[in-house]
TORVEX-563931 format. One record per residue (C-alpha): residue number from 0; z, y, x. Coordinates in Angstrom, 2 decimals, decimal comma. Each point is the difference from the previous one (the first is absolute). Example, Ala and Ser with C-alpha at 12.3 -4.5 7.8 and 13.67 -1.06 7.14 Angstrom:
REM TORVEX-563931
ATOM | n | Z | Y | X
ATOM | 0 | 7,80 | -4,50 | 12,30
ATOM | 1 | -0,66 | 3,44 | 1,37
END
This chain:
REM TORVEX-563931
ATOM | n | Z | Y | X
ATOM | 0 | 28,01 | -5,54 | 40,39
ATOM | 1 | -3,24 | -1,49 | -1,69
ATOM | 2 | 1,23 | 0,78 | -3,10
ATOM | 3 | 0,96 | 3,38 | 0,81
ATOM | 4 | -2,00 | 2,95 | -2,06
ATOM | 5 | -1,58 | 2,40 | 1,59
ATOM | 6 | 0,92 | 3,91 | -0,54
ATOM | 7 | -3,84 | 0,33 | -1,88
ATOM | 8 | 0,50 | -3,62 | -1,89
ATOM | 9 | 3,52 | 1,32 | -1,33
ATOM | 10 | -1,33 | 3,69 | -1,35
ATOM | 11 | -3,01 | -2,37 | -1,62
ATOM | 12 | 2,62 | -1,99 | -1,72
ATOM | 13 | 1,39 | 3,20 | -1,05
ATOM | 14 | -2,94 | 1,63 | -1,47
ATOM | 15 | -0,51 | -2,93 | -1,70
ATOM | 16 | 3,28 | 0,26 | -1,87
ATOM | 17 | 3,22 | -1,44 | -0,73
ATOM | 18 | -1,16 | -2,76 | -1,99
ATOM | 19 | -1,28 | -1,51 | 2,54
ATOM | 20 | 2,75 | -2,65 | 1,90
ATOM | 21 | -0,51 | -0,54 | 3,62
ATOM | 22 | -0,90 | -3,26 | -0,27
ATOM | 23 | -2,81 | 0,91 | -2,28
ATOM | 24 | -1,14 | 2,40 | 2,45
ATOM | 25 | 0,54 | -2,57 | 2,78
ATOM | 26 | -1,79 | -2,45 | -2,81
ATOM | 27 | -3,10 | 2,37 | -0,31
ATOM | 28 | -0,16 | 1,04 | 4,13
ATOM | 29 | -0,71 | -3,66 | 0,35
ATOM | 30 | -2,38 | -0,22 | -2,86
ATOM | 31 | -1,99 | 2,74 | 1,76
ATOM | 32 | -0,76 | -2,49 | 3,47
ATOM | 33 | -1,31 | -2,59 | -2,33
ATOM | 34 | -2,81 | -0,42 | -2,51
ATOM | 35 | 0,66 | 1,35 | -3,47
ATOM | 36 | 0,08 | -2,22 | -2,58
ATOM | 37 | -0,18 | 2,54 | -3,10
ATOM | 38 | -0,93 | -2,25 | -2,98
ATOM | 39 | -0,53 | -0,11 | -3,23
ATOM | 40 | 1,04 | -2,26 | -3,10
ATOM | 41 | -0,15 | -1,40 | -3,59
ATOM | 42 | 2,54 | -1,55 | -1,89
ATOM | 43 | -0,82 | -1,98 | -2,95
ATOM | 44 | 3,42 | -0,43 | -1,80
ATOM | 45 | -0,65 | -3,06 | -2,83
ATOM | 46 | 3,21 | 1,18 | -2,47
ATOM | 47 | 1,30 | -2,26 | -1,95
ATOM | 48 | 0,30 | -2,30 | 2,77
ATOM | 49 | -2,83 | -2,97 | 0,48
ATOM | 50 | 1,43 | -3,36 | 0,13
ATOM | 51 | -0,33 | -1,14 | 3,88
ATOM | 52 | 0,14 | -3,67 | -0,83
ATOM | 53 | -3,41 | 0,53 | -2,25
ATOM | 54 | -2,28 | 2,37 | 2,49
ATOM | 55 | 1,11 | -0,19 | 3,75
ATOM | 56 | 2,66 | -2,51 | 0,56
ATOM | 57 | -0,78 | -3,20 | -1,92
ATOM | 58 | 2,14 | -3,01 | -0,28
ATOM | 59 | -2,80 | -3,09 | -1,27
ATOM | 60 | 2,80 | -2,55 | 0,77
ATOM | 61 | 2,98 | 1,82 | -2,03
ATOM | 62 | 0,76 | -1,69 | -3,05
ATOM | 63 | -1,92 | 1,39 | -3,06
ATOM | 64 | 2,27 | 2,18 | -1,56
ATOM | 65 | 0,20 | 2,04 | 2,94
ATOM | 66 | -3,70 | 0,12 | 1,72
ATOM | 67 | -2,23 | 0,48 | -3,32
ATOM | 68 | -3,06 | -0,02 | -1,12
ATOM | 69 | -1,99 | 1,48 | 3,07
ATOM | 70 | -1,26 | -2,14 | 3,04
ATOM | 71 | -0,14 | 1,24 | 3,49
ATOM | 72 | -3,48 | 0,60 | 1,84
ATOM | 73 | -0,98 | 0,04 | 3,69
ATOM | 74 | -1,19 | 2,82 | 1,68
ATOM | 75 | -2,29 | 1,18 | 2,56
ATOM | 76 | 3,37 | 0,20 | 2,39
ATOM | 77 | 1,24 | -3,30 | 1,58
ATOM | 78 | 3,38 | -1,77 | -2,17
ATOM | 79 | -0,26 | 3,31 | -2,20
ATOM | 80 | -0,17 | -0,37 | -3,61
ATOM | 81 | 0,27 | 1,79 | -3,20
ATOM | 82 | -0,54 | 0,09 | -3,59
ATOM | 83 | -3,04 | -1,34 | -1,76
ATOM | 84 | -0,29 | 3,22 | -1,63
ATOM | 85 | -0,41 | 1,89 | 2,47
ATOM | 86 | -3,18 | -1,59 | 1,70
ATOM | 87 | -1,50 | 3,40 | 1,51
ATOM | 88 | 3,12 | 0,90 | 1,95
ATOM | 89 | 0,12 | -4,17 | 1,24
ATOM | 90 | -3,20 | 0,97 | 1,56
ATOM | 91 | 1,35 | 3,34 | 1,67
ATOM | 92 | 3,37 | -1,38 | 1,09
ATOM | 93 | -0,82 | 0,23 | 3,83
ATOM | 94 | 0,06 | 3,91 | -0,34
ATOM | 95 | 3,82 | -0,04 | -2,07
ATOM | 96 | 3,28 | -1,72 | 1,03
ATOM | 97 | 2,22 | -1,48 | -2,11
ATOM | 98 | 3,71 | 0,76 | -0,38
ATOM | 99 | 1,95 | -2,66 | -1,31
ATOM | 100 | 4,13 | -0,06 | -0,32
ATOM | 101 | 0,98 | 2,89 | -0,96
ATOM | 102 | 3,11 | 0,59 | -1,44
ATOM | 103 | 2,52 | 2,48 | -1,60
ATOM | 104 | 2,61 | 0,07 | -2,58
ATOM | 105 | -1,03 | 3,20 | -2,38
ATOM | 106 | -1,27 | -2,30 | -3,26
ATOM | 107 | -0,55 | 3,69 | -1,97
ATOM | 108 | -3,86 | 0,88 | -0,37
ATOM | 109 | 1,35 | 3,87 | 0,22
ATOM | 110 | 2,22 | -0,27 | 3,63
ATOM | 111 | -1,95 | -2,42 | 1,50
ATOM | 112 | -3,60 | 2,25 | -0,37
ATOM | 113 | 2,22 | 2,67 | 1,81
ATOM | 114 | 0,82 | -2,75 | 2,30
ATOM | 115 | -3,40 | -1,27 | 0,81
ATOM | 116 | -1,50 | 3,95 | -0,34
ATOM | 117 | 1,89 | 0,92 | 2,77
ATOM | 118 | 1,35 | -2,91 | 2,19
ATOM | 119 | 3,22 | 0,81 | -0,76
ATOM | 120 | 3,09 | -0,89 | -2,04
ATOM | 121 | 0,58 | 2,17 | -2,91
ATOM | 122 | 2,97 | 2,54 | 0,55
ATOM | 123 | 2,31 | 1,75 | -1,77
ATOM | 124 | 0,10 | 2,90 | 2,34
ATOM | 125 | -3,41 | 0,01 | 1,94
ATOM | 126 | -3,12 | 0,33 | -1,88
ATOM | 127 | -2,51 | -1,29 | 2,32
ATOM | 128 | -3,71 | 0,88 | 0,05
ATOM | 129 | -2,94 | -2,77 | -1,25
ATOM | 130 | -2,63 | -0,72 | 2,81
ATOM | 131 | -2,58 | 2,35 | -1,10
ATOM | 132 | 2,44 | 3,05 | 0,33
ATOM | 133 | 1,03 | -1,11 | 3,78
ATOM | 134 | -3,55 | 0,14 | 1,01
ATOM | 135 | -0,18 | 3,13 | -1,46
ATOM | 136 | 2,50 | 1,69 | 2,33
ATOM | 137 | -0,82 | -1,45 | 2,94
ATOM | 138 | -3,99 | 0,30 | -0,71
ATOM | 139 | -0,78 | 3,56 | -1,65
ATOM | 140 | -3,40 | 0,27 | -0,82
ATOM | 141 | -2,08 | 2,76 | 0,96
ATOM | 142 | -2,42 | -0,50 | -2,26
ATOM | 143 | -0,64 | 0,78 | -3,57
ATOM | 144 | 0,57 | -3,73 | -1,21
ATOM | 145 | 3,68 | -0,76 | 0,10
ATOM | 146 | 2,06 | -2,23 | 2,36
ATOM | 147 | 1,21 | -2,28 | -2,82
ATOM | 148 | -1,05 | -0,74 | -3,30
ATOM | 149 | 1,13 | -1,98 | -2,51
ATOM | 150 | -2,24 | -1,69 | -2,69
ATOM | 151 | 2,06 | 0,04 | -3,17
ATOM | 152 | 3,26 | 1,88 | 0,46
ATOM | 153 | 2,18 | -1,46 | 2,22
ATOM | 154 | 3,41 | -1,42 | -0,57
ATOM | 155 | 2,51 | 1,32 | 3,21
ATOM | 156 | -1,19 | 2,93 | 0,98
ATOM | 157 | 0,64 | 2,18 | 3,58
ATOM | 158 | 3,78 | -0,62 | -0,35
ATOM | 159 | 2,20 | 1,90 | 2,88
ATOM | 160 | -3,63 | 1,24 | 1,54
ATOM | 161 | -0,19 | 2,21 | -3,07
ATOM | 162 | -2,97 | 0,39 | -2,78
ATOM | 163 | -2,32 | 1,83 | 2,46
ATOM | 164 | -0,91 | -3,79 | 0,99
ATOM | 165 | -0,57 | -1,18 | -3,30
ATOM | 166 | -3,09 | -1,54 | -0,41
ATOM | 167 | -3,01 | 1,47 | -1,58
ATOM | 168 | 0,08 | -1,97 | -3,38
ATOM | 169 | -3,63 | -1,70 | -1,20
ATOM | 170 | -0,27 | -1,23 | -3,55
ATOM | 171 | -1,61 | -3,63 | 0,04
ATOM | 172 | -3,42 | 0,15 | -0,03
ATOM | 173 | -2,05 | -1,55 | -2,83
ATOM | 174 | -3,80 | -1,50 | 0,68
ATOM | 175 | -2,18 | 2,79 | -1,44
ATOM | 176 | 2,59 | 2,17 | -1,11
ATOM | 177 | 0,32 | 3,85 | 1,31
ATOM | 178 | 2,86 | -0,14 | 2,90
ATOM | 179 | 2,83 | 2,19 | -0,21
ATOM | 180 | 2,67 | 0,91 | 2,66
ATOM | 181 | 3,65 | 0,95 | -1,53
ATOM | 182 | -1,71 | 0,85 | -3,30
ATOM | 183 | -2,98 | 1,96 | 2,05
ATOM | 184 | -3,32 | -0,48 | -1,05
ATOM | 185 | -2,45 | -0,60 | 2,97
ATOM | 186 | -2,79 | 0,75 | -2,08
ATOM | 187 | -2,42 | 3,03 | 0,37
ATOM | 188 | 0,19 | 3,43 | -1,93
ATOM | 189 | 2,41 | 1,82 | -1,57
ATOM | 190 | 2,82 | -2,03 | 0,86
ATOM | 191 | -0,04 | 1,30 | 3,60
ATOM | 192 | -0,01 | 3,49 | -1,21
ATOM | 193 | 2,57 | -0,32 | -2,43
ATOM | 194 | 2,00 | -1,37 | 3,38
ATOM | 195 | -1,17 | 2,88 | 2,20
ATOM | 196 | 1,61 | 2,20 | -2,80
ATOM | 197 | 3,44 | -2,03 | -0,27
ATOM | 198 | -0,05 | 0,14 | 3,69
ATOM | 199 | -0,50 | 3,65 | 0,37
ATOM | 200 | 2,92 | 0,32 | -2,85
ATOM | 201 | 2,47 | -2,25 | 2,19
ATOM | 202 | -1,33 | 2,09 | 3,30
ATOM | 203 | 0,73 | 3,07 | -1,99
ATOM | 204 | 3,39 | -1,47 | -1,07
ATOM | 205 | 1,39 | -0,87 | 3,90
ATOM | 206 | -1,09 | 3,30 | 0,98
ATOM | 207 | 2,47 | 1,21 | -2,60
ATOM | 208 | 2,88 | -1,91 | 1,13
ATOM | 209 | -1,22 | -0,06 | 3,79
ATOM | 210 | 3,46 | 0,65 | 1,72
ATOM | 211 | 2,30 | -2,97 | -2,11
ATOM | 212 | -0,05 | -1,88 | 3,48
ATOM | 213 | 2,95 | -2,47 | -1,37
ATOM | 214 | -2,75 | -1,27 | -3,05
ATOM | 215 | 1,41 | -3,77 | -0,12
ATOM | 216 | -1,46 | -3,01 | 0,86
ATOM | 217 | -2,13 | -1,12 | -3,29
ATOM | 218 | -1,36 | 3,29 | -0,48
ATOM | 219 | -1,68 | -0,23 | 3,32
ATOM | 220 | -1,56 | -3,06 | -0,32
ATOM | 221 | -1,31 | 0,94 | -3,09
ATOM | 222 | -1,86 | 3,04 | 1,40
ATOM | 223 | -1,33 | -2,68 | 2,44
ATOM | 224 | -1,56 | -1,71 | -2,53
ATOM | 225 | -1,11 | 2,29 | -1,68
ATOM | 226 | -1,86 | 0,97 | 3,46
ATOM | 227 | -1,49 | -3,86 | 0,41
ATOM | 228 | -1,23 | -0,07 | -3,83
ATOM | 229 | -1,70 | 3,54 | 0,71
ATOM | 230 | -1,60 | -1,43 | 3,49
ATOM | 231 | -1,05 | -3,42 | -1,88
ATOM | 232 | -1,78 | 1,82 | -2,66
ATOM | 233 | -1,45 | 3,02 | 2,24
ATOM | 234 | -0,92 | -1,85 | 3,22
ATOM | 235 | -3,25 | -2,19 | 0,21
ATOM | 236 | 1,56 | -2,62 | 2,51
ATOM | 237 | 3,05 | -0,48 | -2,61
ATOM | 238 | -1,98 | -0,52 | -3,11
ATOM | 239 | -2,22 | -2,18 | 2,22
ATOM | 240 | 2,56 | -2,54 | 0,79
ATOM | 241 | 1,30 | 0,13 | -3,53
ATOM | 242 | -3,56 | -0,58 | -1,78
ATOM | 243 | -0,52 | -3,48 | -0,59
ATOM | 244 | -3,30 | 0,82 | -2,30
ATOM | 245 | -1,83 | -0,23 | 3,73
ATOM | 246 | 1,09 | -3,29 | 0,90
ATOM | 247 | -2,66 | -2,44 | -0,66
ATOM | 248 | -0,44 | -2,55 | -2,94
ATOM | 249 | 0,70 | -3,17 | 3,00
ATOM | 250 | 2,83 | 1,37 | 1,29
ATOM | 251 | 1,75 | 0,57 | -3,32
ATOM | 252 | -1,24 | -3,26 | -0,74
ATOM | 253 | 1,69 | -1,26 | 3,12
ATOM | 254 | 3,40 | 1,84 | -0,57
ATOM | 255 | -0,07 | -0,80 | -3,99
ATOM | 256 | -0,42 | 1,95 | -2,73
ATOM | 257 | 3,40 | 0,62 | -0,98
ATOM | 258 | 3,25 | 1,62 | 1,43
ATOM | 259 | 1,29 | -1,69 | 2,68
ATOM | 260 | -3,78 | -0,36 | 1,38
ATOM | 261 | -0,59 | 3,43 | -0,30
ATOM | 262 | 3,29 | 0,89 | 1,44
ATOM | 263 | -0,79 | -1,52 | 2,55
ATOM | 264 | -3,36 | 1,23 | 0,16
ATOM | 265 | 1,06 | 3,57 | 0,00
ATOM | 266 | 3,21 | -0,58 | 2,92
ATOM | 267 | -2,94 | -1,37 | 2,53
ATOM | 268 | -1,93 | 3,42 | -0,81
ATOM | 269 | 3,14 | 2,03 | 0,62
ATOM | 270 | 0,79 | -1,52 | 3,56
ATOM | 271 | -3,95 | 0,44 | 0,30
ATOM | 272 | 0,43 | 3,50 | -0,54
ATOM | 273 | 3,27 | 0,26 | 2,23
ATOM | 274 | 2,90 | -0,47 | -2,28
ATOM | 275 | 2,76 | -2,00 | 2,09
ATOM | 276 | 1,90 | -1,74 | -2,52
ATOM | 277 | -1,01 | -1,33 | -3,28
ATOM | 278 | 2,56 | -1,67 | -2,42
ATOM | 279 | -1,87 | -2,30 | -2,81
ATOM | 280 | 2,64 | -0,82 | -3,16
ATOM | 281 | -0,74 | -3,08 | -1,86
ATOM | 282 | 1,93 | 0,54 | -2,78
ATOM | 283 | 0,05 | -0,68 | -3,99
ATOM | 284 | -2,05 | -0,13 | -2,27
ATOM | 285 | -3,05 | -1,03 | 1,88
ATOM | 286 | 1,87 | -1,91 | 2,97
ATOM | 287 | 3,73 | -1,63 | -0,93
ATOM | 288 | 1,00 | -2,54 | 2,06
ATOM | 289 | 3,53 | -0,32 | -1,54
ATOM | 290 | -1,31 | -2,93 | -1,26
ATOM | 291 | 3,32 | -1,44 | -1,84
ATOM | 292 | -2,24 | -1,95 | -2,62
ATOM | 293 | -3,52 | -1,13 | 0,28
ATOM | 294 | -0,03 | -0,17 | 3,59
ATOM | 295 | -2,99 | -2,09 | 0,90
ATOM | 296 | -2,38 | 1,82 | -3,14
ATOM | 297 | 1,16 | 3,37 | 1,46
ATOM | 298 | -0,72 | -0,95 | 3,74
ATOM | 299 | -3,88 | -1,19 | -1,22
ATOM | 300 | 0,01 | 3,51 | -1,38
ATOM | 301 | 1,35 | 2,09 | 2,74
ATOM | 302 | -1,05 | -1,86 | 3,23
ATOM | 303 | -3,83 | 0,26 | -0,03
ATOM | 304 | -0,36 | 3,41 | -0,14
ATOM | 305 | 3,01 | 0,12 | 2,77
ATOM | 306 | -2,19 | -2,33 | 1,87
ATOM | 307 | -3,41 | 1,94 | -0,31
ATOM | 308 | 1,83 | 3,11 | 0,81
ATOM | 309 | 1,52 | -0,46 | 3,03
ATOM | 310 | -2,49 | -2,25 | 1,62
ATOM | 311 | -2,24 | 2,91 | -0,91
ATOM | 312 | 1,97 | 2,78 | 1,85
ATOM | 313 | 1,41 | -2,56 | 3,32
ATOM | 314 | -4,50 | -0,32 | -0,09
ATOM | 315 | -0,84 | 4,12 | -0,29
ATOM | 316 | 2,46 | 0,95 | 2,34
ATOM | 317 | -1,53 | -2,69 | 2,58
ATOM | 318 | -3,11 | 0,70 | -0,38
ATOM | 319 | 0,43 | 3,74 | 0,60
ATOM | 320 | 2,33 | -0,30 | 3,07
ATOM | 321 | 2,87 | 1,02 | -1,67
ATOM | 322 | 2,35 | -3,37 | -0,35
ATOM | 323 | 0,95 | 0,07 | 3,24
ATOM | 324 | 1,26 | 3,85 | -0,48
ATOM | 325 | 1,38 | -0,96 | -3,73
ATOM | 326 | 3,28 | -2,27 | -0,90
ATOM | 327 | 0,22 | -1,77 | -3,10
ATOM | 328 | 2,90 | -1,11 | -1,32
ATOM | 329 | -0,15 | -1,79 | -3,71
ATOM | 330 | 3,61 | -0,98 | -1,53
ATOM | 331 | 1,97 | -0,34 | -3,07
ATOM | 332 | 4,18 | 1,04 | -0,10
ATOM | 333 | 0,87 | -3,65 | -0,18
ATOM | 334 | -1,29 | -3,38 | -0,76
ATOM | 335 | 0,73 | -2,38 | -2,87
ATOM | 336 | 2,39 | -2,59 | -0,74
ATOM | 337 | -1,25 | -3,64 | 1,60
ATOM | 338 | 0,42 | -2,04 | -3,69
ATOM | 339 | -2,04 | 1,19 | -3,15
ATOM | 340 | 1,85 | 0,76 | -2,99
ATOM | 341 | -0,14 | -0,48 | -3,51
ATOM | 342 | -2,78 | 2,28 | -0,72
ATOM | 343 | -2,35 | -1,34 | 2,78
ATOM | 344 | 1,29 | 2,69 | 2,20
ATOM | 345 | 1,37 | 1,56 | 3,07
ATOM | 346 | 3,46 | 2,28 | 0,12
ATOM | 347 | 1,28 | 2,29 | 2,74
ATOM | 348 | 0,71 | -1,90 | 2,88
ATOM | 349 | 0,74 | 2,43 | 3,16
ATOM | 350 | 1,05 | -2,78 | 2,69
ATOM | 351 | -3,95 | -0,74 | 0,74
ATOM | 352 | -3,00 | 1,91 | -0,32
ATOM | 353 | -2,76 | 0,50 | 2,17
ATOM | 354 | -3,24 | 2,92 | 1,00
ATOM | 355 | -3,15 | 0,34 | 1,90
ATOM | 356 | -0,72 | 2,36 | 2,78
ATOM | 357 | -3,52 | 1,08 | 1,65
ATOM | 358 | -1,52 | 2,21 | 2,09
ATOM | 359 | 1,33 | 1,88 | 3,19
ATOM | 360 | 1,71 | -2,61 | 2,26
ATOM | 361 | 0,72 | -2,36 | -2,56
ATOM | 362 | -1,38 | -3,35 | 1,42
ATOM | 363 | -1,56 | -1,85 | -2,73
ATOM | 364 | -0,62 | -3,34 | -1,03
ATOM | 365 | 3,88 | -1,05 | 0,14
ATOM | 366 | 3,20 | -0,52 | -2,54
ATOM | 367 | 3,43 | 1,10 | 1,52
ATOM | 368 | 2,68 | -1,15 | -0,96
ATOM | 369 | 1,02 | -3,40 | -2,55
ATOM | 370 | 1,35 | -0,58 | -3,58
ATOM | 371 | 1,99 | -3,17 | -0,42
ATOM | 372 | -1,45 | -2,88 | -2,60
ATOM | 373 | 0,56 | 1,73 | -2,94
ATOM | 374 | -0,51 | 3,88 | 1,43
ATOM | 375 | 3,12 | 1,20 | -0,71
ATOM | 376 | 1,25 | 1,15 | 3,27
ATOM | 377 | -1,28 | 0,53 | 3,44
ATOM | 378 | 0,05 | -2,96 | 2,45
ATOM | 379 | 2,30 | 1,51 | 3,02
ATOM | 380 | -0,14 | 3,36 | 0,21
ATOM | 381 | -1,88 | 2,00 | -2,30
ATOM | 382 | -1,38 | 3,55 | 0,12
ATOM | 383 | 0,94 | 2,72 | -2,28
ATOM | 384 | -1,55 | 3,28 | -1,39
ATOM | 385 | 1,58 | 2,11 | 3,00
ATOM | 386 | -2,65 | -2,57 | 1,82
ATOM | 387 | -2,78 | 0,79 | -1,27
ATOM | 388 | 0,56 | 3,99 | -0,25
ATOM | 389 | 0,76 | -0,39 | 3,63
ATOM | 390 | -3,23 | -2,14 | 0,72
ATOM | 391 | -1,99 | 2,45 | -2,50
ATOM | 392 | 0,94 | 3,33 | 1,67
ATOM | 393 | 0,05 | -1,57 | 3,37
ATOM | 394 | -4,20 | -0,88 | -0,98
ATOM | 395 | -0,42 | 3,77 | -0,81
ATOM | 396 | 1,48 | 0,87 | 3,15
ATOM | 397 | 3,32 | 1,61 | -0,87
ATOM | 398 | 3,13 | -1,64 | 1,42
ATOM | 399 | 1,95 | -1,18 | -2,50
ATOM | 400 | 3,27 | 1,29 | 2,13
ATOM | 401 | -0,85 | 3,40 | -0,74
ATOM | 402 | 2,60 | 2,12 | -1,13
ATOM | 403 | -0,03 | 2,68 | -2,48
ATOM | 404 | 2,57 | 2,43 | -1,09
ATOM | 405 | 0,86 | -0,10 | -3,52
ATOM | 406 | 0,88 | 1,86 | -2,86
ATOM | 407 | 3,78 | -0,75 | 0,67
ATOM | 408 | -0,28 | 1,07 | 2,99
ATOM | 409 | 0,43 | -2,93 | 2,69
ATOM | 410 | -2,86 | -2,11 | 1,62
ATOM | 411 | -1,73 | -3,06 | -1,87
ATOM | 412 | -2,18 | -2,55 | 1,66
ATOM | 413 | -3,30 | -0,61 | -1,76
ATOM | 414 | 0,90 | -3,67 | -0,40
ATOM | 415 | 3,63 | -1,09 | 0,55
ATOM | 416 | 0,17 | -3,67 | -0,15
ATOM | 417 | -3,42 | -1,27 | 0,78
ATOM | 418 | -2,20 | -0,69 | 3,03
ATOM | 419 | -3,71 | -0,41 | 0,68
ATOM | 420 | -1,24 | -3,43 | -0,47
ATOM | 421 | -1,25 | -1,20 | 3,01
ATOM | 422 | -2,12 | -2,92 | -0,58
ATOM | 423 | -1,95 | 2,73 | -2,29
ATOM | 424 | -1,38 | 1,07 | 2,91
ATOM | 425 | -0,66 | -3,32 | 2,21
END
């Protein structure tokens, strides 16, 4: 039979272990006979949620109440257009796509970030892993630097993959300010020592207790961090990628001197330096886009320096080769609601929303999918957040049919309801 496993192929399956099905070994066999597509990937989550209607899906001919104060603006992509405040990414839309119409029901900033974190629905008996953590599993680094990191402390966690896949948490950096990872100074001196000591006490401390084989779950990820803060702070190539200070005056200038741009700044240095999955928070007080008053002021505020950043990473990563090996996805956990309301602002409106997605085999210079008039719902079919997890992992190379065993003991598939979006990719 041509599917038929050979007597070598099934003690290889074996070896590997039982948590791996047959079809993903059958999944990975074929993997092996063509080229690998092992990539890596930032997401930019905007909480809060951005108001679609007033940066990427503009409705000039709506009535007033509902399309606002901002005006649309061509780009430098044919029948693509976006916000006027947002003029650097107009000129940079041929390298980002556009996804328009998508939908869900879960109005609550809380369930729906654990929606759009991890592509899938929130349940009541499934805890399912954020992005960062997936990649993670499947891509262990060898290196000193991390697989995933997360720059300020992220919201879902590893879920049923368990905390060894937690990401390494990085404060938000600050223009000029001394950088810190979970609390550890990357400065010079007697901090490291001090470390070296706490890390020959904790050394010191397993080899007391070396035989409690059953320790549970959260005390060994913490002993993993506590490894990845002690690499970070000891290892040249870690503090490195961390230290900002060496960047030069133009290229802060070009990312923006304040946290999102150096965010930013810092995630293109970790992929530089080999990290494979980088997970941005825009989140209070600097960056709210809950924006249920004083939409428009607010927007002024918070899109420039959205703008400036992200133009300025989709522009480092090209010029150093690395967008093609890099996704980007930038979203929010929903959109907002199509008329203004009393306080010249936006409520939680779930039914439309919308993000942008680079790098990899995104092809850009396009807008999938349609809003009605008003862009309240989707026009046809929409997508939904199971969509774009499936079209994100699918651009870091991991299937997003995989199945992993969880903590309850039966099989989970990485995404259940969603599917790759094909015109992504087109």
């Amino acid at each position: 039979m041509k599917d038929q496993l050979s007597r070598r192929q099934i003690l290889n399956v074996g070896a590997l272990g039982a948590s791996l099905t047959l079809t993903q070994y059958l999944r990975l066999r074929a993997a092996e006979n063509s080229p690998a597509k092992k990539r890596s990937a930032i997401l930019i989550f905007m909480e809060g949620a951005p108001s679609h209607q007033d940066t990427f899906d503009l409705k000039p001919h709506a009535t007033a109440q509902v399309r606002g104060e901002f005006k649309p603006i061509a780009t430098n992509a044919v029948g693509v257009q976006v916000c006027e405040h947002l003029p650097k990414l107009a000129q940079r839309a041929d390298k980002f796509a556009v996804i328009r119409g998508i939908t869900h029901n879960v109005a609550d900033h809380g369930l729906a970030k654990k929606y759009l974190l991890t592509g899938n629905k929130p349940s009541q008996t499934v805890s399912y892993p954020e992005y960062g953590s997936v990649v993670s599993h499947e891509y262990p680094s060898a290196e000193v630097l991390p697989t995933y990191v997360s720059i300020d402390e992220s919201f879902v966690g590893p879920g049923y993959l368990g905390s060894q896949y937690s990401p390494l948490t990085a404060d938000k950096p600050r223009h000029g300010m001394p950088y810190a990872v979970r609390g550890v100074s990357l400065e010079d001196g007697l901090t490291i020592e001090k470390y070296k000591s706490q890390k020959r006490l904790l050394d010191d401390l397993d080899t007391a207790f070396r035989g409690f084989e059953d320790l549970d779950d959260q005390v060994r990820g913490m002993d993993r961090f506590s490894q990845q803060a002690f690499n970070i702070i000891s290892s040249p190539q870690a503090r490195a990628a961390f230290d900002l200070s060496t960047e030069k005056p133009v290229e802060n200038d070009r990312f923006g001197k304040h946290e999102f741009g150096q965010s930013l700044l810092l995630a293109a240095r970790l992929i530089e330096a080999g990290v494979h999955f980088v997970t941005v928070r825009l989140r209070p007080a600097e960056f709210d886009f809950d924006t249920h008053a004083d939409n428009f002021s607010r927007l002024r505020t918070l899109l420039p320096p959205f703008d400036r950043a992200l133009a300025a990473l989709i522009d480092r990563l090209d010029e150093r080769g690395l967008l093609k090996s890099t996704a980007i996805m930038a979203t929010g956990e929903f959109g907002r609601t199509p008329e203004i309301n009393k306080s010249g602002g936006r409520d939680h409106w779930a039914r439309a929303m919308c993000a942008v997605m680079a790098g990899g085999d995104v092809a850009g210079g396009q807008v999938i999918g349609e809003t009605d008039a008003n862009a309240a719902e989707p026009v046809s079919v929409g997508y939904t957040p199971d969509d774009l997890a499936a079209s994100l992992f699918a651009n870091v190379g991991i299937p997003p049919n995989t199945e992993f065993q969880t903590n309850v003991g039966r099989p989970v598939t990485l995404v259940r309801d969603g599917s790759p979006i094909s015109k992504l990719f087109t």
